[in-house]
N, C-alpha and C positions, 0 to 999 in steps of 0.2 A: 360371677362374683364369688371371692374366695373367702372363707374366714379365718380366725384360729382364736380361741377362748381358755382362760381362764377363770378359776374360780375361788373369792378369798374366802374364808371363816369368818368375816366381822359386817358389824352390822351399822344402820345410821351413817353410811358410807359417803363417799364422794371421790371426784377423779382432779386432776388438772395438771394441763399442760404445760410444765416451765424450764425454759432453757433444752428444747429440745429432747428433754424426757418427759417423762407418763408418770406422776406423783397418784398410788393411792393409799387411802388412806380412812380408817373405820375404829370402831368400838369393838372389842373381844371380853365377852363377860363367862366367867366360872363361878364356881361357887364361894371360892374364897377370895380372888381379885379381880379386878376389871384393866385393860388396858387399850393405850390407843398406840394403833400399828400402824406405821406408818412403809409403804413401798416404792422402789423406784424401779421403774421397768423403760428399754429401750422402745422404741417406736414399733417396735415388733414385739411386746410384751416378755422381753426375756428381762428375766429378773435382775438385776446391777445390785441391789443394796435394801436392807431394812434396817427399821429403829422401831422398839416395841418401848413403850413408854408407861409406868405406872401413873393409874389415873384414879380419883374417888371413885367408889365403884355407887353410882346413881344412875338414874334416868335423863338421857341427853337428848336434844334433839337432833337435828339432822346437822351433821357436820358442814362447814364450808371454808371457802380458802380465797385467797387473791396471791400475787405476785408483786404485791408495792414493794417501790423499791428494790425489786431483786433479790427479794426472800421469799421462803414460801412461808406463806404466813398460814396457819389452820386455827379456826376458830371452833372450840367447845365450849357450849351452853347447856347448862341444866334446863331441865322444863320446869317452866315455872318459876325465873330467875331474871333479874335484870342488870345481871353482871356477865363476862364471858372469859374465857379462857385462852390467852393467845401463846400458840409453839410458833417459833421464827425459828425456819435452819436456811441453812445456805443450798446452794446446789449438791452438796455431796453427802448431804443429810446429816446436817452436822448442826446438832441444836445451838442457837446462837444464844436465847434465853428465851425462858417459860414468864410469859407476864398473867398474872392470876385477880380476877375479882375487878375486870375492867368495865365500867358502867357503857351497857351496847352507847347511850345516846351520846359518846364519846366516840365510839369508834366513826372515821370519814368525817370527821369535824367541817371539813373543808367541802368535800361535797354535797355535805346540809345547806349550806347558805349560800352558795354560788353557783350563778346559772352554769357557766361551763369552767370542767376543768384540763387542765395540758399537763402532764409527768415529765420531767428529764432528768433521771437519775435521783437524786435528792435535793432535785428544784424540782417548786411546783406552780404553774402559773394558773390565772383564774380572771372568768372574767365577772364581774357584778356591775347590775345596774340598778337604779331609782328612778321610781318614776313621782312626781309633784307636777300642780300645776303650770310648770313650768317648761313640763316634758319629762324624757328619758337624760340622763346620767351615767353615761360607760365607764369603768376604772377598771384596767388591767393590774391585775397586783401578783406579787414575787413571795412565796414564802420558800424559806431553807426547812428541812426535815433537823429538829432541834436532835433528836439523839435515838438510834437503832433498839437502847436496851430498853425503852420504856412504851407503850403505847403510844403508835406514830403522831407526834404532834409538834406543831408549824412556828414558826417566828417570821414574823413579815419584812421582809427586804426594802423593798419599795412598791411606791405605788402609781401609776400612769393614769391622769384623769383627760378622757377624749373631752374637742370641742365641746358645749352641749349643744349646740343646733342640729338640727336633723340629721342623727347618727339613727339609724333606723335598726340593725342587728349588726354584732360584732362576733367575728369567729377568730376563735385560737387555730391557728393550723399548723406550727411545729414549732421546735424548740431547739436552737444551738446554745454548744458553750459561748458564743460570740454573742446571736439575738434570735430575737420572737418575732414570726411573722403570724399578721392577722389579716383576716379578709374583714370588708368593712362596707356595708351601704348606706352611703349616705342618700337619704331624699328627697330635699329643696335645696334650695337657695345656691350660690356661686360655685360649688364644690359639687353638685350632686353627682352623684355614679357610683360606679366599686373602684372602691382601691385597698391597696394592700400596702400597710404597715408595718415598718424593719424598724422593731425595741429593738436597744440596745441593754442586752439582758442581763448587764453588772449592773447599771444605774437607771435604768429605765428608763429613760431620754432617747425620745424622734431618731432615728436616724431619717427615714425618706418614708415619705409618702408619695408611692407610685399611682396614677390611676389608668386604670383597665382601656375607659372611654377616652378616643379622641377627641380633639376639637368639634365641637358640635356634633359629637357621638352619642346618640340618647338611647343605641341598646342597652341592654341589659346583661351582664356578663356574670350567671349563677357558677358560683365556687363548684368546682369538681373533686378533683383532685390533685396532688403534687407529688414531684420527683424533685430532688435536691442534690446536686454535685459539689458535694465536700470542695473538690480541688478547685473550680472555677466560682465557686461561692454562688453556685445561679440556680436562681428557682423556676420550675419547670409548670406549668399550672395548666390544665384543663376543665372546660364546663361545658354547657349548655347555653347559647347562645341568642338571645329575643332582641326582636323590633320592638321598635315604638309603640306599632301599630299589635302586636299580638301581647306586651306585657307594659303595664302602666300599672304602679302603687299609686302614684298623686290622684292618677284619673279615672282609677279602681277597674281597668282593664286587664281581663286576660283575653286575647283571641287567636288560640292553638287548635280550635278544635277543626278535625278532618285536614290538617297541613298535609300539606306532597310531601315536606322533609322536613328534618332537625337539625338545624346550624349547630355543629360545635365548635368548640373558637379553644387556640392552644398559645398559650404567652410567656413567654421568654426572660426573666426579666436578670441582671447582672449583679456583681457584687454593690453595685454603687448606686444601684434601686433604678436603671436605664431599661426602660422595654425595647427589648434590642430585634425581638419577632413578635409578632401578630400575624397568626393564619385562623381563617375559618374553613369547616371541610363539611360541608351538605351529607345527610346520611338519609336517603330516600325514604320514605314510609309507604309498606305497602299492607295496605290494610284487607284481610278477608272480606269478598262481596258479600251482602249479607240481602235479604228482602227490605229491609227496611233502609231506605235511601238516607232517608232523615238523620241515621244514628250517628247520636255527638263521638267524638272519639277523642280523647285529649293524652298526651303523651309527653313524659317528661323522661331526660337521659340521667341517671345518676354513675358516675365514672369512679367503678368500686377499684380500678385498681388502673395506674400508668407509670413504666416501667420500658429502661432503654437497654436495648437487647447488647452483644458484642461488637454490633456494627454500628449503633448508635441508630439505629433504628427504635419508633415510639410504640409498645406493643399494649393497647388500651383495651380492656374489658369494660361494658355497659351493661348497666341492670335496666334495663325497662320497663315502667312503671305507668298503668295506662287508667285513663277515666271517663267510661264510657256515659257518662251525662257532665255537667257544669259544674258540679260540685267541687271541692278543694279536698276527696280521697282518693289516693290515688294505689293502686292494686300492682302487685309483681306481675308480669307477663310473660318475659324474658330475659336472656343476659347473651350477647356479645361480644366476638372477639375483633378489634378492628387492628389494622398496621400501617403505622405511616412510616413510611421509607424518606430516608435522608439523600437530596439528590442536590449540589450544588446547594450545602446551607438552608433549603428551604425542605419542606413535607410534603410528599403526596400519597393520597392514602387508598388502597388498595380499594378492586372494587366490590361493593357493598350494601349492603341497604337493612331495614328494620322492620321487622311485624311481631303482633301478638303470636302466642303460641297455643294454639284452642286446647293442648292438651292440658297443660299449667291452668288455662282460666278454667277448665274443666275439675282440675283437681282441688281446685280452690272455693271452687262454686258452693255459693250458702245463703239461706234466706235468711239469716240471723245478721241484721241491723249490726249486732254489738258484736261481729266476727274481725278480729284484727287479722286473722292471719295476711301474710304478704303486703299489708296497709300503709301508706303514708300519708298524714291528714295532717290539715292545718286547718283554723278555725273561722282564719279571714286571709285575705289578699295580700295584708301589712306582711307575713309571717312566710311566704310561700318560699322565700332563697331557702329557708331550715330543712326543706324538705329534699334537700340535695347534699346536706351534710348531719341530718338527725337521725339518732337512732333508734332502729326498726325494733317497736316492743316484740314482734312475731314475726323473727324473717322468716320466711319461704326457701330462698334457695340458700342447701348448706355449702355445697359442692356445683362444681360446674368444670366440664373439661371438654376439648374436641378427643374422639377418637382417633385412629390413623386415619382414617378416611377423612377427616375432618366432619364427621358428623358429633352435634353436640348430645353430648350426655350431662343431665342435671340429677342432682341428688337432693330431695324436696322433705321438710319438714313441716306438717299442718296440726293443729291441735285441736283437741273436741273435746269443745267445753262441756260440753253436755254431757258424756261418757265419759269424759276424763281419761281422754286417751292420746297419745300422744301417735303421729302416722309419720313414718317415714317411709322414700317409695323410692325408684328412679323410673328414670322417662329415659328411655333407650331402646334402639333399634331392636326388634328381634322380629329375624327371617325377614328383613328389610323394611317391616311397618313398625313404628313408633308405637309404644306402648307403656301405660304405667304398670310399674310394679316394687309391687308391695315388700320393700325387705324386713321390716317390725311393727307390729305396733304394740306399744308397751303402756302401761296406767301408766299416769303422772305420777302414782302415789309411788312406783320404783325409784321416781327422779332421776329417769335417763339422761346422761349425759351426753354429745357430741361433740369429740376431738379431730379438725381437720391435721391428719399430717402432712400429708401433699396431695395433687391432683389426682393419685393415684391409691390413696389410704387415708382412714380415718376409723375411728375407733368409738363402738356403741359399749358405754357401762351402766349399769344397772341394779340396783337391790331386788333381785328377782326371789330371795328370801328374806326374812330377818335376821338370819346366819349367814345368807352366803350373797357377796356381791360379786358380779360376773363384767368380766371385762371381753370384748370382742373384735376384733381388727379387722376391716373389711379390705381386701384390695378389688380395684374394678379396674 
């Protein structure tokens, strides 16, 4: 592993990634002014552009930033203040307007009150629900971004209210200028199964409701992932795949534990909401032998990424996520690269299979009850599809890549509460045995940051002083 670092003069720092550059960005105080410096550096930290900005010169706290909308947005807060300071520039670091003395409980208006939200440019879709004794109540609703120069805030387009009978969770999964698709479980009565929902995203009006399940199909078909083809207008969708007999909400069944395999199922669906393929493709489990015969073993596939090569080939990475008793947490263990080849229309997928990885469980290992790291929990049964589309308070793996040899190398973040320390390592071959090792560990109180740039780069920043914050590019 190689690096190359730089070092800025300012303090109360932060980093972020937007539009393929490297934005930083801090507080620089003298005796007579204070200012916020803002820099743009290519993915290799060579410097492109700055803007040094006069700022009150007081006591701020830790800077931070987002990308709504397609701005970089940097927030400054005094300490001790319940207002903030918001700089909007474009990509070329070209201040678009400075909005001053905005009250925080204003700022993300929209992700205060709704369980989930979608972005597509200066639409923003959302889903909310009510629950009365009557049940759950799902509405998809549409706001427009009312105006750039002011503190980002919404005006409602429309609003989409689902059936109310047994709509069990609802998921936003993308966003065209055309429509909105949603993943959807229902679970009783005439309709029950997964189907997926094509808004018509001008007026919010049904176009088709497609479902997953066949005629008298009662698996379970948990949302993965999607690939979407502009030209053919077709959604491409992958999950994880259960029987009757191993996954029931009505009948509060799960029964996964110690399976020989994991069904993943891959569905096709057209512009005109027609499921035009259904394949399922078995992915073997081979679990280490251990003394203890008894031990529960439960394993769930979450599909972080699917994606069609030049030949139309499906090239699918798996995070695997394993739960070695009955309970509903479930622990990182590994990630996967699977390929299914296009032969005559249909997929056949390379050959393959799945295990834990003792190194990862090993690096993860903690008697601390309240340790998130690498975790995905749910509380009851009702809730368990979230767990293949929610996100990980403390993911585990940042990186992941085969080498040329096709051996995988992961690049692992874990955090200790206790120390308040932050561990990053990789698990890579050396001299042909697997080993961890240690590339930082840094206090949280630096507020390291991690930028992937590709499989083969990413970038550790850090307040390693109160004057100097340090940027570091890793290539492996």
């Amino acid at each position: 592993m190689s690096s190359q670092t730089i070092e800025l003069p300012i303090s109360n720092s932060n980093t972020q990634l937007f539009s393929k550059s490297v934005f930083c960005f801090g507080i620089k105080t003298n005796l007579n002014n204070c200012k916020l410096c803002i820099y743009k550096f290519d993915t290799k930290l060579h410097l492109i552009d700055s803007v040094i900005l006069n700022v009150q010169k007081d006591n701020y706290l830790q800077l931070y930033s987002d990308t709504l909308h397609n701005y970089l947005n940097i927030y400054l807060q005094k300490k001790n203040s319940n207002t903030v300071a918001i700089f909007r520039l474009n990509v070329k670091l070209k201040i678009e307007v400075v909005i001053d003395n905005v009250d925080i409980a204003r700022l993300n208006t929209i992700s205060d009150f709704e369980s989930e939200v979608l972005r597509n440019k200066n639409e923003v879709y959302t889903i909310k629900y009510t629950t009365d004794t009557a049940g759950k109540q799902f509405y998809v609703n549409k706001y427009n971004l009312k105006n750039m120069y002011n503190n980002f805030e919404y005006e409602k387009i429309w609003q989409f209210p689902f059936e109310r009978k047994n709509i069990n969770t609802a998921h936003l999964i993308f966003a065209s200028k055309q429509s909105v698709y949603l993943f959807v479980n229902v679970l009783g009565g005439t309709k029950c199964g997964q189907w997926i929902l094509k808004l018509n995203s001008v007026n919010g009006k049904l176009n088709k409701a497609t479902k997953l399940n066949d005629i008298s199909d009662n698996n379970f078909y948990h949302f993965g992932n999607y690939s979407f083809d502009t030209l053919s207008q077709t959604l491409h969708l992958m999950g994880q795949k259960f029987t009757e007999t191993q996954f029931s909400q009505s009948k509060n069944i799960l029964n996964i534990t110690n399976a020989s395999f994991a069904t993943l199922y891959y569905s096709q669906i057209d512009s005109v909401g027609e499921q035009i393929l259904k394949q399922d493709f078995k992915i073997p489990i081979i679990e280490p032998k251990t003394a203890n015969k008894k031990l529960i073993v439960n394993y769930i596939f979450r599909i972080n990424k699917l994606e069609f090569d030049n030949e139309t080939n499906l090239n699918i990475e798996a995070e695997i996520y394993k739960s070695p008793n009955s309970n509903l947490c479930f622990t990182y263990a590994n990630t996967y690269k699977y390929k299914l080849t296009s032969i005559n229309k249909q997929y056949v997928i390379e050959k393959n299979s799945a295990q834990s990885n003792p190194l990862i469980e090993t690096y993860l290992l903690s008697n601390d009850n309240l340790d998130m790291n690498g975790k995905l929990c749910v509380d009851s049964l009702n809730y368990f599809e979230t767990l293949y589309y929610k996100t990980i308070i403390f993911p585990t793996k940042l990186n992941f890549k085969n080498d040329e040899t096709k051996n995988p190398i992961y690049f692992l973040q874990k955090i200790d509460i206790k120390k308040a320390l932050i561990n990053y390592s990789l698990i890579t071959p050396i001299n042909k045995i697997y080993k961890v090792q240690i590339i930082q560990e840094i206090p949280k109180s630096e507020n390291p940051i991690f930028i992937s740039i590709s499989n083969s780069q990413f970038i550790l920043s850090r307040q390693i002083s109160e004057n100097n914050y340090q940027l570091k590019v890793y290539n492996w």
